[in-house]
C-alpha positions as CSV (number, residue, x, y, z in Angstrom):
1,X,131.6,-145.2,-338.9
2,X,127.9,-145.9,-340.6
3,X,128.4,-149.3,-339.0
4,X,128.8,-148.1,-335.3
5,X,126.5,-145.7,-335.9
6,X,123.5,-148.1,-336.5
7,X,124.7,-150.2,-333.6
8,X,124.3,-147.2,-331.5
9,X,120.8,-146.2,-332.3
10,X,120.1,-149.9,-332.0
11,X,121.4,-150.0,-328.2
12,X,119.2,-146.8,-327.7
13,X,116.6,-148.3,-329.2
14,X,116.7,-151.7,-326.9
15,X,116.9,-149.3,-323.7
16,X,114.4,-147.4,-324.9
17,X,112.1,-150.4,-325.4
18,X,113.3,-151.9,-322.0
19,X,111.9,-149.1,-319.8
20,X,109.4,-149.7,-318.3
21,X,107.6,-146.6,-317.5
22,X,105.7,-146.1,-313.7
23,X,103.1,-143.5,-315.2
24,X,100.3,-143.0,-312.0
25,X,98.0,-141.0,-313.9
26,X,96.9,-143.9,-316.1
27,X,94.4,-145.9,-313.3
28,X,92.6,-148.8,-314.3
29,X,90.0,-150.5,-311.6
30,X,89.8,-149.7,-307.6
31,X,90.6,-152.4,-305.5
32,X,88.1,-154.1,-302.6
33,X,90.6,-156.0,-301.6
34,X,91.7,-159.7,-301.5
35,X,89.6,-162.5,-299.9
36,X,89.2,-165.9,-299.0
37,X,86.3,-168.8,-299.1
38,X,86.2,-169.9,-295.8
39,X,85.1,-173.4,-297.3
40,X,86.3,-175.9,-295.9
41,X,89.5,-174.6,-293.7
42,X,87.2,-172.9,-291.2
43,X,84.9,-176.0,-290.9
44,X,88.0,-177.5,-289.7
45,X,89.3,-175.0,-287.6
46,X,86.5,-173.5,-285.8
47,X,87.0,-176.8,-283.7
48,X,90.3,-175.1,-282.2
49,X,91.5,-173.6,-279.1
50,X,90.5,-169.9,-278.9
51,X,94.1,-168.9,-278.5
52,X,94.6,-170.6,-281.7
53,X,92.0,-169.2,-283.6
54,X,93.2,-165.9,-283.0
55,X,96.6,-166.2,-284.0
56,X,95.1,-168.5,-286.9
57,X,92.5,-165.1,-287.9
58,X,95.0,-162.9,-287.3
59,X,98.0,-164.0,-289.6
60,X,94.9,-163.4,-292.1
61,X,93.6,-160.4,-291.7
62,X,96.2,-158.2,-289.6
63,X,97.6,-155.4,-291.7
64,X,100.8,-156.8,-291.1
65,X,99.8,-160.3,-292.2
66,X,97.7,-161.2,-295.5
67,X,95.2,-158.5,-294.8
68,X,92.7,-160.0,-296.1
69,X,89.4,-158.2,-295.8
70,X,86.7,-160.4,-298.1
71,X,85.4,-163.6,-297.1
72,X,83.2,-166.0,-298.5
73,X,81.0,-168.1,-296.2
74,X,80.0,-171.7,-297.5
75,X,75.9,-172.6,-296.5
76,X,76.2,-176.1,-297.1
77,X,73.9,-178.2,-298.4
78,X,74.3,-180.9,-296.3
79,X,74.3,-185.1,-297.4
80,X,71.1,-187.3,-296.0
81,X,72.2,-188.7,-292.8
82,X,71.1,-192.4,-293.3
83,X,73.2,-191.9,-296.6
84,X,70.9,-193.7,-298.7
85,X,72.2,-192.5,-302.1
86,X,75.5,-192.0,-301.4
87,X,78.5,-194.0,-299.7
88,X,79.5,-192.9,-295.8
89,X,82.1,-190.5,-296.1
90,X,82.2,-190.8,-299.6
91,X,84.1,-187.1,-300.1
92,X,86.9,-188.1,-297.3
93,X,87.7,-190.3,-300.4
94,X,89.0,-187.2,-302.6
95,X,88.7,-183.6,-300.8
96,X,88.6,-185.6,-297.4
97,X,86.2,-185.1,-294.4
98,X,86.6,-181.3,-294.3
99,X,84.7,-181.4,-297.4
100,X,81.6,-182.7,-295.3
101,X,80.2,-179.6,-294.6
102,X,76.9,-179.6,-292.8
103,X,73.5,-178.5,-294.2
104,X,70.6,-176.0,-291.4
105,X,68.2,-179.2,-292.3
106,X,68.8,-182.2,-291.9
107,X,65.3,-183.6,-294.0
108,X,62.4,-181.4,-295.5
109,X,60.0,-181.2,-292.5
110,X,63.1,-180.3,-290.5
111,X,63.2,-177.5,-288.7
112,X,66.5,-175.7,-288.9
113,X,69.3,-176.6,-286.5
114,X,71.3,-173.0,-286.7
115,X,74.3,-175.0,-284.5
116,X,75.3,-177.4,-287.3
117,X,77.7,-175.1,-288.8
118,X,79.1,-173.5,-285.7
119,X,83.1,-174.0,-286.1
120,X,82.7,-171.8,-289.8
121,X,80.2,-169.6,-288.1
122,X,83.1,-169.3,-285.2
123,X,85.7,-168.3,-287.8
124,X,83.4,-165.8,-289.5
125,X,82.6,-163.9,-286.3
126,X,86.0,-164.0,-285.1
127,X,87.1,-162.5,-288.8
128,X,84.3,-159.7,-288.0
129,X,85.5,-159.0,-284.2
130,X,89.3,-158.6,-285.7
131,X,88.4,-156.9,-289.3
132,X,85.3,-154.8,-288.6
133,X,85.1,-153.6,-292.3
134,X,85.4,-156.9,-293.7
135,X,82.9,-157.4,-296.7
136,X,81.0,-161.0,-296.1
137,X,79.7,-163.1,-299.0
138,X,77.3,-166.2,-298.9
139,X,77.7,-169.2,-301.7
140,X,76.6,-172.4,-302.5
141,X,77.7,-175.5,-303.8
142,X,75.0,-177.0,-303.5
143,X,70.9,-177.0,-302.5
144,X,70.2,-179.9,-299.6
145,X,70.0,-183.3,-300.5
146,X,66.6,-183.8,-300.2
147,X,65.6,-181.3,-302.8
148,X,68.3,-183.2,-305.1
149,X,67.1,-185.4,-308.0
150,X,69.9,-188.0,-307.2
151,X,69.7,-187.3,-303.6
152,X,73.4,-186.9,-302.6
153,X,75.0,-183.3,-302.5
154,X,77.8,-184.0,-304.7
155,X,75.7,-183.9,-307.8
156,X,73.4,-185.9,-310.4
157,X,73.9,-189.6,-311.5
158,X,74.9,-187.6,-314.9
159,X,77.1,-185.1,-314.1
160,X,76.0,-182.7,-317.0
161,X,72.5,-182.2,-315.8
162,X,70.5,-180.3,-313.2
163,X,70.6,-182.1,-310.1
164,X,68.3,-179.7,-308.1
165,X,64.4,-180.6,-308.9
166,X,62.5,-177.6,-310.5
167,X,59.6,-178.2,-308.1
168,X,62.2,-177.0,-305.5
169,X,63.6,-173.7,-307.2
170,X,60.9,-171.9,-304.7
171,X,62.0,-174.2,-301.5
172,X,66.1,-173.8,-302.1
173,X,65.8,-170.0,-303.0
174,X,63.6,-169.8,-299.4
175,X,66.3,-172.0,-297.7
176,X,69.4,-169.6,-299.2
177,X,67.4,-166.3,-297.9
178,X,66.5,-167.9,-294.4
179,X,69.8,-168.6,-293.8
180,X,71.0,-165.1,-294.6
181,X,68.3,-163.5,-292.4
182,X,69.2,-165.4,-289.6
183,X,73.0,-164.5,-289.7
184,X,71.4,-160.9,-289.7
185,X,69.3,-161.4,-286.8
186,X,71.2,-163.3,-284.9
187,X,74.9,-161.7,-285.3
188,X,73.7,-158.0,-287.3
189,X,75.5,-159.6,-289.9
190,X,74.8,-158.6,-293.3
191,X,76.2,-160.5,-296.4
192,X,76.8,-157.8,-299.2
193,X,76.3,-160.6,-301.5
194,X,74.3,-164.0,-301.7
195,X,76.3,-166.5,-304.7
196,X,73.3,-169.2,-305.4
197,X,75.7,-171.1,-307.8
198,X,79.0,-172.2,-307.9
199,X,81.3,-173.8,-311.2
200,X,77.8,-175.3,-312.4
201,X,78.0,-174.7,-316.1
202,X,80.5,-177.3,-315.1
203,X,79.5,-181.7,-316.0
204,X,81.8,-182.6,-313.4
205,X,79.7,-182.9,-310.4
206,X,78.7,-186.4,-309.7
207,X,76.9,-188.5,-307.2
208,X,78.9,-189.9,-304.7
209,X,81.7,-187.3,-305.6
210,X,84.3,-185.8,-303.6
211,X,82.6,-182.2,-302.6
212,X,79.5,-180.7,-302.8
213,X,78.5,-180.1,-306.4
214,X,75.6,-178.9,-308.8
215,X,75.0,-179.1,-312.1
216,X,72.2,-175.8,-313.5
217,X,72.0,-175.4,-316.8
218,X,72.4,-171.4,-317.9
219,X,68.3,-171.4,-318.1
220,X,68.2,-172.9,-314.7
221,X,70.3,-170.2,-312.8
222,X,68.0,-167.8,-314.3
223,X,64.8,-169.1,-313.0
224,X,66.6,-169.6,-309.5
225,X,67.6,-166.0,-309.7
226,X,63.7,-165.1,-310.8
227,X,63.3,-166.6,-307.4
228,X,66.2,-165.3,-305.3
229,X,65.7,-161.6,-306.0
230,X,61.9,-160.9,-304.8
231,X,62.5,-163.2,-301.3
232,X,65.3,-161.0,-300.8
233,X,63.5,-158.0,-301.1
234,X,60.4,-159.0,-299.0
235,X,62.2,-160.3,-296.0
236,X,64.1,-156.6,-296.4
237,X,67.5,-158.1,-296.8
238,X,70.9,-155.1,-298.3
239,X,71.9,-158.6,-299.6
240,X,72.6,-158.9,-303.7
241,X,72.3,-161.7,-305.6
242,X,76.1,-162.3,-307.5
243,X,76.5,-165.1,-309.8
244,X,77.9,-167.5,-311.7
245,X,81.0,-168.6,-310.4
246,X,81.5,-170.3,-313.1
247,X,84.9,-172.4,-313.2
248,X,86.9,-170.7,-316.0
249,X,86.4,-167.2,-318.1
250,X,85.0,-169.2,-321.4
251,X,82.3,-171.4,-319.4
252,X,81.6,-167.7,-317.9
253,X,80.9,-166.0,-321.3
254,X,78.8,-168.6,-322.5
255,X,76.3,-168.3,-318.8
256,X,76.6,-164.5,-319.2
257,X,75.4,-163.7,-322.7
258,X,72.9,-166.6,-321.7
259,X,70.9,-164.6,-318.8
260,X,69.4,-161.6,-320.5
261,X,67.2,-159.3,-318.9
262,X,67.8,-161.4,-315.3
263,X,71.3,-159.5,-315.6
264,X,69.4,-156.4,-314.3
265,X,68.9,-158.4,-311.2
266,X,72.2,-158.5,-310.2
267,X,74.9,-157.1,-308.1
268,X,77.8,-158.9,-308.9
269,X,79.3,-161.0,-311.2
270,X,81.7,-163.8,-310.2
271,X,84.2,-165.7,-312.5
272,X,87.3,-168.5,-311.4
273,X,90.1,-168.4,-313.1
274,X,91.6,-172.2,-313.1
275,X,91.2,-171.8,-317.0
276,X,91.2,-168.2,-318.8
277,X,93.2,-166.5,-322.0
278,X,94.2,-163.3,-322.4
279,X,91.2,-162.3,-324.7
280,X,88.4,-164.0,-322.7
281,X,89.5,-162.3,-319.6
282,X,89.6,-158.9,-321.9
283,X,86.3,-159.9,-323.5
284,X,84.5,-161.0,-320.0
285,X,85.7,-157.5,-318.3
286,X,84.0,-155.7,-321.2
287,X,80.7,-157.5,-321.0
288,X,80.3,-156.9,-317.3
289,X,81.4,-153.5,-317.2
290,X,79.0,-152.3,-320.3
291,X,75.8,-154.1,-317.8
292,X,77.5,-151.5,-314.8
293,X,77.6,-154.8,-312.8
294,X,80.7,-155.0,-310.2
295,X,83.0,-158.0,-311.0
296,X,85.1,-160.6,-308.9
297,X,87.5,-163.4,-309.2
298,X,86.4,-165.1,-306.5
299,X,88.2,-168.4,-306.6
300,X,91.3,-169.8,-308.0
301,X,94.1,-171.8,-307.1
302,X,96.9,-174.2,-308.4
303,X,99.1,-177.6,-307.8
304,X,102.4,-177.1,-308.3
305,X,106.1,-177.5,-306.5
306,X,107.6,-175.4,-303.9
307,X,108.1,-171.1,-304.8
308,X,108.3,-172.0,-308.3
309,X,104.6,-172.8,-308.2
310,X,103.5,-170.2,-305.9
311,X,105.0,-167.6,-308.3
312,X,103.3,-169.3,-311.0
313,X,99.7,-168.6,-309.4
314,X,101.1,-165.1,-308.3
315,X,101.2,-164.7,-312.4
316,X,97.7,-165.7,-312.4
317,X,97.0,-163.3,-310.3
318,X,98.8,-160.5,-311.9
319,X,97.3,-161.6,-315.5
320,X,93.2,-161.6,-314.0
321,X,94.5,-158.1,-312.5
322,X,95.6,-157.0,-315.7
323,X,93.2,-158.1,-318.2
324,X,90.0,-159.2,-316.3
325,X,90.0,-156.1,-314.0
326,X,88.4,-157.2,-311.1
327,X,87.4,-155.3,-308.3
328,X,88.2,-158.4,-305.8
329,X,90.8,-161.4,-305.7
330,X,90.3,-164.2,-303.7
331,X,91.9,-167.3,-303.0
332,X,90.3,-170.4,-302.4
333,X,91.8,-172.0,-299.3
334,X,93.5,-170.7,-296.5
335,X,94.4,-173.6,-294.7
336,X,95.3,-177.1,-295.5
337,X,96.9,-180.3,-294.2
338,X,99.1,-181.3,-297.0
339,X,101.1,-179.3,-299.9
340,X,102.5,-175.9,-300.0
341,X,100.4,-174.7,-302.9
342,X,96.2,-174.3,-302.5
343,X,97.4,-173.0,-299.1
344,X,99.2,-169.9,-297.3
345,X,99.2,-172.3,-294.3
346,X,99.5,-175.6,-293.7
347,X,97.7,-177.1,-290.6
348,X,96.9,-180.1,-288.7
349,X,93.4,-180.3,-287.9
350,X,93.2,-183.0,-285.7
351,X,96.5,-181.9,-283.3
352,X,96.0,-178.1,-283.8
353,X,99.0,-177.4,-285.5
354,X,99.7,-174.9,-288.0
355,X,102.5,-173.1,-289.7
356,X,103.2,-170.4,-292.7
357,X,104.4,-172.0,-295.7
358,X,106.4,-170.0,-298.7
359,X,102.8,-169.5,-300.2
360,X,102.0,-167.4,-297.4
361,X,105.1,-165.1,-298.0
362,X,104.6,-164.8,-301.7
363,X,101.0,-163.8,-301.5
364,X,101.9,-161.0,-298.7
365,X,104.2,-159.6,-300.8
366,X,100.5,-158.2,-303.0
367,X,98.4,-158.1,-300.4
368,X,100.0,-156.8,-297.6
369,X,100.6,-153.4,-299.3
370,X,97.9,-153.1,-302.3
371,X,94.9,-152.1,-300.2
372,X,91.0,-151.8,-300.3
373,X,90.9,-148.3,-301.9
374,X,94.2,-148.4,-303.8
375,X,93.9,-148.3,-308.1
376,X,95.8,-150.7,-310.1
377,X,98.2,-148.7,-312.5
378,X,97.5,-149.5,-316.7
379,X,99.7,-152.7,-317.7
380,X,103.0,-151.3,-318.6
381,X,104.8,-155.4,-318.4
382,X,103.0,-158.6,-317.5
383,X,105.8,-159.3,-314.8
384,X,104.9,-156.1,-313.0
385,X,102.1,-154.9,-310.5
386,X,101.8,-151.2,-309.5
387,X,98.8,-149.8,-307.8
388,X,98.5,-146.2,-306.2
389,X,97.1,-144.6,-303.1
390,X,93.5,-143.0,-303.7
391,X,95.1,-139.6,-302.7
392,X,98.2,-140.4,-304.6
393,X,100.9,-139.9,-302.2
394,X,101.9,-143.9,-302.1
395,X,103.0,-146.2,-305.1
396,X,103.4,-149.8,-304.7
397,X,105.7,-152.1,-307.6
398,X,105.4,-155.9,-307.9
399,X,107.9,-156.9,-309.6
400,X,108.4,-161.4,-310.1
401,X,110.8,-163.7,-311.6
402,X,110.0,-167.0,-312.5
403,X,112.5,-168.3,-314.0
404,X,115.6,-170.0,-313.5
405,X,117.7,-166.9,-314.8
406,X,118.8,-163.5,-313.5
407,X,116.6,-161.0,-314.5
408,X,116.7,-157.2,-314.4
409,X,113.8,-154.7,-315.3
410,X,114.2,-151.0,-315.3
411,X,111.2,-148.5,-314.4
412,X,110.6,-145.1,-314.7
413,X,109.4,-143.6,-311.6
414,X,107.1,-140.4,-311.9
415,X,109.4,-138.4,-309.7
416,X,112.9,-138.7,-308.1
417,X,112.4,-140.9,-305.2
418,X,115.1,-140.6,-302.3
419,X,114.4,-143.6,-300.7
420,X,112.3,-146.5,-300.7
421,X,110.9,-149.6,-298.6
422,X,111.8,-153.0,-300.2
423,X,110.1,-156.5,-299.6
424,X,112.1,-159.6,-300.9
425,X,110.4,-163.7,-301.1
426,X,113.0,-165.7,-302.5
427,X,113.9,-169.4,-302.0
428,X,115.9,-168.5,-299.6
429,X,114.0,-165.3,-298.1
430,X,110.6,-164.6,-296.3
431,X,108.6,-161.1,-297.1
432,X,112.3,-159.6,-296.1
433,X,112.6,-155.6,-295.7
434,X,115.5,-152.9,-297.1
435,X,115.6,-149.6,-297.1
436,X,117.4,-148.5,-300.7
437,X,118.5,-145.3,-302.0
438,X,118.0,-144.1,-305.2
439,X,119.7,-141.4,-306.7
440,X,117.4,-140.6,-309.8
441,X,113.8,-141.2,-311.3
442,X,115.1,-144.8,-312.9
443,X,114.8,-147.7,-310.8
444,X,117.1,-150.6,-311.8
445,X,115.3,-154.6,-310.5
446,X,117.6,-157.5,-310.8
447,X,115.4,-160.0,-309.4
448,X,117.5,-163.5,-308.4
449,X,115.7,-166.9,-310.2
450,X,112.2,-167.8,-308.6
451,X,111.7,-164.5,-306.8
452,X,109.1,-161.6,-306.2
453,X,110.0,-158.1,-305.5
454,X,107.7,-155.3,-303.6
455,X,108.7,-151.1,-303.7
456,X,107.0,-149.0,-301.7
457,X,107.3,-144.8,-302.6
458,X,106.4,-142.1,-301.1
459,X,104.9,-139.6,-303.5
């Protein structure tokens, strides 16, 4: 009798442990939304028919699409036409020719040719016509060639140092803020933030490189920002200055405890995630939030194979949400010619061609139905995602499976629930909708292998 008693308050224990419990009172951070660069997709695809841009822009910003509402618009930097420190074409050798984005001056006495980006300028309008509250960010990968020390966009002969000469801190800083006051008088377009940097604590930009790249030390970023913040506030520009962009959450501690007092010049702080533990993103959160400055992950992506791959970066996705807390997620490309993993559609550029992959599917089943406003529920299971309504009357559950097994979760809803919306991406299935009952406040999941599960309550 002893013995089947211990085995029963060992199975209550286990089910105990195994509920997972929905509690809407514990909010974390408010989400902006999710977002996209528009580097280099749009540079592509601003080419296109109009018809085609439309049903391109709207598959990523309709409601019923991505809904996608943040966007990050690349000012290039541009390579030196005669290519005299670089080969031709030398990035359609890695990234390929979309990676060629053009600079507003072509050489220093220049004046500024404001049609040399007009396919991305196309897209970003188009986003604005179809998404009017859309929040617009500007970024850089790099300052013009000719204010380069190697003279080639892709970065210095030694890819762990500067590239951009300190005698032109003042001319790149004017350049970024020109280009940002002409989008406003122009198109009354107002970038909420200006991003002078991008992965540049990084040593792997390199002359004659695949994309456009710069190397700034952490002491360099802060005398660019010195720079940045005073132009922005004579020419009377809303925009902020956001920064680093740094490629992973450890190269991004090491920038941020580096700035100092130029912190207080700052709007934003942006972080990638293609590298980041568990304690750096925790660590990282903490930092920012104690200097009040709004956070992002505004890039990441991953290689992989088929749904098991794009589940694997949906994990990314639900760890940065967890433990780094942004206020923003963003992807980095939206549209590309080969794979079914940097992309949520895969296009042909030259023919016009495009079509949804899985990716596209997998990342709906988060975006389409946490929205700008929403707050992200307190980590109750790192396979889960719950965020609630700002007036509390709507809960959304993420629930994913990555593995090759049958799984089953079981949550505990804060009320009896009747009925609920369900959203299914399988192998097999595409963002696919039930209506289930339920006939008390415990929600069994049995997720099939390589799958991703959405609820929708009403409160």
């Amino acid at each position: 009798m002893r013995k089947v008693w211990i085995l029963f308050l060992l199975l209550v224990s286990v089910s105990i442990r195994a509920q997972i419990q929905v509690d809407v009172n514990k909010k974390a951070q408010q989400t902006e939304g999710w977002g996209v660069s528009l580097c280099w997709w749009a540079h592509m695809c601003g080419t296109w028919s109009d018809d085609k841009i439309d049903t391109l822009v709207d598959w990523l910003v309709s409601p019923d699409g991505l809904n996608f509402n943040i966007f990050r618009y690349n000012i290039g930097g541009g390579d030196d036409p005669q290519n005299r420190n670089c080969d031709l074409h030398h990035m359609g050798k890695g990234k390929g020719i979309r990676a060629e984005m053009p600079g507003f001056k072509q050489y220093a006495d220049s004046p500024y040719d404001w049609q040399a980006d007009s396919a991305q300028v196309k897209i970003l309008l188009k986003i604005r016509e179809k998404r009017p509250d859309a929040i617009f960010e500007a970024f850089s990968n790099s300052a013009p060639w000719f204010m380069t020390k190697s003279g080639c966009v892709a970065g210095n002969k030694n890819p762990g140092e500067d590239n951009l000469r300190k005698e032109c801190y003042d001319d790149f800083a004017n350049y970024l803020v020109d280009v940002c006051q002409h989008f406003k008088e122009k198109y009354g377009l107002v970038f909420r933030t200006l991003e002078p940097f991008n992965e540049s604590h990084s040593d792997y930009w390199g002359q004659n490189g695949s994309q456009e790249g710069c190397h700034f030390d952490t002491k360099s970023q802060v005398e660019v920002i010195k720079r940045l913040y005073p132009l922005l506030k004579a020419k009377g520009l809303e925009t902020v200055i956001s920064a680093s962009d740094e490629t992973s959450t450890g190269h991004s501690l090491e920038v941020l405890d580096g700035y100092g007092d130029v912190l207080s010049l700052i709007g934003q702080w942006n972080v990638h995630t293609y590298s980041a533990t568990k304690e750096e993103r925790q660590l990282l959160y903490e930092k920012v939030s104690s200097h009040g400055i709004r956070l992002w992950q505004s890039e990441s992506g991953s290689g992989g194979q088929g749904i098991g791959g794009n589940l694997r970066m949906l994990q990314r996705l639900f760890d940065d949400i967890h433990d780094l807390k942004p206020a923003a997620w963003c992807d980095w490309q939206y549209v590309e010619e080969k794979g079914d993993q940097w992309s949520m559609v895969r296009g042909d550029f030259q023919n016009q061609h495009f079509e949804k992959v899985k990716n596209y599917y997998v990342r709906q089943q988060v975006s389409r139905f946490i929205r700008r406003g929403d707050f992200f529920l307190l980590k109750e299971n790192d396979q889960t995602l719950a965020a609630v309504s700002p007036d509390g009357s709507r809960l959304v559950l993420v629930v994913l499976n990555n593995t090759d097994e049958v799984e089953t979760k079981t949550y505990q809803l804060p009320k009896k629930i009747s009925k609920a919306e369900l959203y299914i991406t399988s192998e097999t299935q595409n963002l696919e909708k039930e209506i289930i009952s339920l006939e008390s406040e415990e929600l069994v999941v049995t997720l099939a292998p390589h799958s991703v599960r959405t609820y929708i309550f009403s409160l």
